[in-house]
C-alpha positions as CSV (number, residue, x, y, z in Angstrom):
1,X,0.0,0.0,0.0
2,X,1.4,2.9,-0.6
3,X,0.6,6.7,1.2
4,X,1.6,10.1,0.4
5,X,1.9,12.7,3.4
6,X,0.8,16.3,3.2
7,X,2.2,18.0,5.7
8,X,4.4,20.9,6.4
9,X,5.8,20.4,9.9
10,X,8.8,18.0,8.8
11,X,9.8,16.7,12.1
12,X,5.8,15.3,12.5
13,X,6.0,14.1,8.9
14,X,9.1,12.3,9.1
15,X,8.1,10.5,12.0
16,X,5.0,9.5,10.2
17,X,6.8,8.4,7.5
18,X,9.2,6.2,9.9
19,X,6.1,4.3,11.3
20,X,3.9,4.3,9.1
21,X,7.2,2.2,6.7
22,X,7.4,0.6,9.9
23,X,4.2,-1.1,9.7
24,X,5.0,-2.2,6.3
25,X,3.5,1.1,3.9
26,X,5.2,2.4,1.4
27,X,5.3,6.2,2.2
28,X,5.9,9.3,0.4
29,X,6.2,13.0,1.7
30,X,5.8,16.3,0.7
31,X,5.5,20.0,2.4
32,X,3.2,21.8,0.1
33,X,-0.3,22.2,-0.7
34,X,0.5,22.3,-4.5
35,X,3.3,19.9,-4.6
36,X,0.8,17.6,-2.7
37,X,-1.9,18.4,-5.2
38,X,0.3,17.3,-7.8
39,X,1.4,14.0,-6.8
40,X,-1.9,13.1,-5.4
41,X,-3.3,14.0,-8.7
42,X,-0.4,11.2,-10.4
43,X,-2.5,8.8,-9.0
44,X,-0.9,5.5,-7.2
45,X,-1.6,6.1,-3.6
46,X,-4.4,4.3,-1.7
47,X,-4.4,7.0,0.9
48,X,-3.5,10.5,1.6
49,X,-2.7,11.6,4.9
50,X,-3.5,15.8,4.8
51,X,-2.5,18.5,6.9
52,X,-4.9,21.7,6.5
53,X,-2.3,24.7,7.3
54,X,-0.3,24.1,4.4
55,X,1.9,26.6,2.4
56,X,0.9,27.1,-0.9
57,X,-2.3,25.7,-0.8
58,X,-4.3,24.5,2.1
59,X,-6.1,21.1,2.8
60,X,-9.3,21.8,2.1
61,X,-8.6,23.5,-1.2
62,X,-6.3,20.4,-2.0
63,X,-9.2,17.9,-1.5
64,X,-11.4,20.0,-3.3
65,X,-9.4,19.7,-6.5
66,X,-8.8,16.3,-5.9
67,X,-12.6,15.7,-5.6
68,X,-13.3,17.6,-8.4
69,X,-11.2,16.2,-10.9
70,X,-12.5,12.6,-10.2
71,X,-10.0,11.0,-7.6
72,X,-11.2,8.7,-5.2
73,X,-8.6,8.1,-2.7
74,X,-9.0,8.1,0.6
75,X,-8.1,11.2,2.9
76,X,-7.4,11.4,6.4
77,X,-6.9,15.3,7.4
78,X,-5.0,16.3,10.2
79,X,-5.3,19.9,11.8
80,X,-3.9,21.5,14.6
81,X,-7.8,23.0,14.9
82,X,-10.5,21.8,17.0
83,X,-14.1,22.4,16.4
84,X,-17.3,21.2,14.8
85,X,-16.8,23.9,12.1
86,X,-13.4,22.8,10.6
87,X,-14.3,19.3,10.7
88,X,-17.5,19.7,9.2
89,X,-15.6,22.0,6.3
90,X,-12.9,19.0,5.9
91,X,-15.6,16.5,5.7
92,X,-17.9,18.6,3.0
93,X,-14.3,18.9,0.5
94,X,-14.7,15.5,0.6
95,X,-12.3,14.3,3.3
96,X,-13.4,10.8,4.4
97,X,-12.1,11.4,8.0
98,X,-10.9,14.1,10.4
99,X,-7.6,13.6,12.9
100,X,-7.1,16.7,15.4
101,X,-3.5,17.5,16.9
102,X,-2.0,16.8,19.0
103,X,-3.1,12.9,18.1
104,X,-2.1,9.4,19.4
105,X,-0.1,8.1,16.5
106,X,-1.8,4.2,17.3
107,X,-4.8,6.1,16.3
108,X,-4.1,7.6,13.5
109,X,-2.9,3.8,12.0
110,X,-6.0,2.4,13.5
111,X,-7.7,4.9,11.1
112,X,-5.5,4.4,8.3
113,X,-6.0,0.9,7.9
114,X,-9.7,1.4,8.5
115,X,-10.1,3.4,5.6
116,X,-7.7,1.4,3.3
117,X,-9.9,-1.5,5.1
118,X,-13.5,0.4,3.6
119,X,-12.2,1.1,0.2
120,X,-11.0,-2.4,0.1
121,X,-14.1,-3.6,0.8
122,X,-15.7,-2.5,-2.5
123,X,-13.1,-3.4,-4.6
124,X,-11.4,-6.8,-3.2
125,X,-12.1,-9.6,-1.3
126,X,-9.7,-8.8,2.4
127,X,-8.2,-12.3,2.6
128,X,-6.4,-13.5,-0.2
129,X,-6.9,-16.9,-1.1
130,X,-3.9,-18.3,-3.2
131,X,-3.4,-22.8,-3.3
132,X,-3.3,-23.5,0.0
133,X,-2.5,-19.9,1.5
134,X,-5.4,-17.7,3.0
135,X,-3.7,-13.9,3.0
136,X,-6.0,-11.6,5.3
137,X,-4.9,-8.0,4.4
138,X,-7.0,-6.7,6.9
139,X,-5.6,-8.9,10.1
140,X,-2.3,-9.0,8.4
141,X,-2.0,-13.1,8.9
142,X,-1.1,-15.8,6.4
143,X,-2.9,-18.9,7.2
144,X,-1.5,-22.8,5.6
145,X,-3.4,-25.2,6.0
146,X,-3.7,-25.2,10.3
147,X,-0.9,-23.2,10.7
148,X,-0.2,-19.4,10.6
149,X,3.1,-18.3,9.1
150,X,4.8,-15.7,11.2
151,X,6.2,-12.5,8.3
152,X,7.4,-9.3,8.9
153,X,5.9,-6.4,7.2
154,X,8.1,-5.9,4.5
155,X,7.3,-9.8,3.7
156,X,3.7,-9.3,4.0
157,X,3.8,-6.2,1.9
158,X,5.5,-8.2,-0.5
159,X,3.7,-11.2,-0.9
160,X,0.7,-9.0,-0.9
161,X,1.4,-7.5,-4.2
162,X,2.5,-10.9,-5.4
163,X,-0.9,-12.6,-4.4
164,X,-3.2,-10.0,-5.5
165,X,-1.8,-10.6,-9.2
166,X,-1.5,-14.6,-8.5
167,X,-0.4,-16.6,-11.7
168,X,0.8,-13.2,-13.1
169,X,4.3,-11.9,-13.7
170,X,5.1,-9.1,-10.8
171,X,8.1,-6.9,-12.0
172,X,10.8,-6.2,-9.4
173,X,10.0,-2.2,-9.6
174,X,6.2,-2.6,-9.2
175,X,6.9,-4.6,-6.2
176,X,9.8,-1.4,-5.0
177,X,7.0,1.3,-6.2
178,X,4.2,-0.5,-4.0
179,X,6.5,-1.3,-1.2
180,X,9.7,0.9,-0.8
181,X,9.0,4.6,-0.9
182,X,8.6,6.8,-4.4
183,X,12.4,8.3,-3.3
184,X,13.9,4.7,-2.5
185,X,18.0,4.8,-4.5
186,X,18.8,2.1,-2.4
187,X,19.8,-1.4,-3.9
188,X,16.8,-2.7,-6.5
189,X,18.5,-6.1,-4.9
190,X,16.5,-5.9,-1.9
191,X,13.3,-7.4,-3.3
192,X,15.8,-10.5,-3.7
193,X,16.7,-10.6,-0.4
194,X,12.7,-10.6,0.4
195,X,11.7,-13.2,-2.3
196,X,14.3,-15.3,-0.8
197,X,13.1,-15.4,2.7
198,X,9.4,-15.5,1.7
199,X,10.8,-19.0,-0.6
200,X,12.1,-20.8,3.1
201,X,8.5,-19.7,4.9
202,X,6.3,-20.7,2.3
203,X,8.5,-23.1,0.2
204,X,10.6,-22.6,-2.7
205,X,7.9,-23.6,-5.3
206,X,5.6,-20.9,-3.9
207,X,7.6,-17.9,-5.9
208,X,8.9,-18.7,-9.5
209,X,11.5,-16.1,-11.2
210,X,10.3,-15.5,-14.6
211,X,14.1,-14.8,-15.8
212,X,13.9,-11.1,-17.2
213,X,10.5,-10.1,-16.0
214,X,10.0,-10.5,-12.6
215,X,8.5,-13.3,-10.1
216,X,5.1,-14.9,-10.0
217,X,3.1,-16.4,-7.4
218,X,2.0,-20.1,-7.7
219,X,-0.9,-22.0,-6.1
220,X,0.9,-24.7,-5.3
């Protein structure tokens, strides 16, 4: 899954950005209301997490233009205001919820993965079902058989893109797009390393490299 974050006090965005890649999102950032606009706009997040005081161009207006031009995703605004009038105003741009500062940051997942959890729920079934493995997304578990099979959340983000295109060929950057961060230059080898460790918990037949293309999972 990946999130952008709109939001111009850097030392609260980077430590968003930290947990939130923590808990296995791939996470952009930006500090303006028109740079925001613009990546939003690009399309490829599942959520944006949007500050109102913004320089350049406020939250509101951004989810305005956003809602106007047709985009769906979801937005969780954050403001350092509290009252009925600003949430109301957030919620009427089309924000589809409302976070007030200061704000416990095991809340503000809780709502993130509720939301990604509601627009999911239109669009895709939350547990995966590939051979013998069950993939909740929503609970974050993968179920064989009896047994549960303990991943980290870089694995989980990773077989996650892999099973929600089972039997088809998953490139090595859409896997880096989806699960490393827009601004990742570290080594493209790392979704080796991952593949790899996903092969010994779920067997090596599980994952087949397609030689030149990328690496498909099986329902073996």
């Amino acid at each position: 899954m990946r999130l952008l974050i709109v939001e111009d006090e850097k030392r609260l965005a980077m430590s968003l950005a930290r947990g939130l890649t923590a808990e296995g999102f791939a996470v952009d950032v930006v500090h303006d209301g028109l740079e925001g606009l613009h990546r939003a706009s690009e399309g490829g997040y599942d959520l944006v997490i949007l500050d109102i005081m913004l320089p350049g161009m406020n939250g509101y207006r951004v989810c305005s233009n956003l809602r106007a031009a047709g985009h769906e995703v979801p937005i969780l605004m954050l403001t350092a205001k509290d009252g009925e009038y600003d949430e109301a105003e957030g919620l009427d741009t089309g924000a589809d919820d409302y976070l007030t500062k200061p704000f416990s940051y095991v809340v503000l997942v809780a709502r993130v993965r509720a939301l990604l959890r509601r627009r999911g729920a239109g669009t895709a079934a939350p547990v995966l079902t590939v051979g013998p493995l069950r993939i909740d997304t929503a609970a974050r578990r993968v179920i064989r058989g009896e047994d549960e099979i303990t991943l980290t959340a870089k694995e989980f983000a990773v077989l996650e893109q892999l099973a929600l295109r089972a039997g088809q060929v998953v490139s090595k950057a859409e896997i880096l797009e989806h699960v490393w961060d827009f601004a990742y230059d570290g080594d493209p080898n790392i979704v080796e390393v991952y593949i790899s460790t996903l092969r010994r918990k779920l067997g090596a037949a599980a994952i087949r490299t397609v030689r030149g293309a990328g690496y498909r999972l099986e329902a073996t």
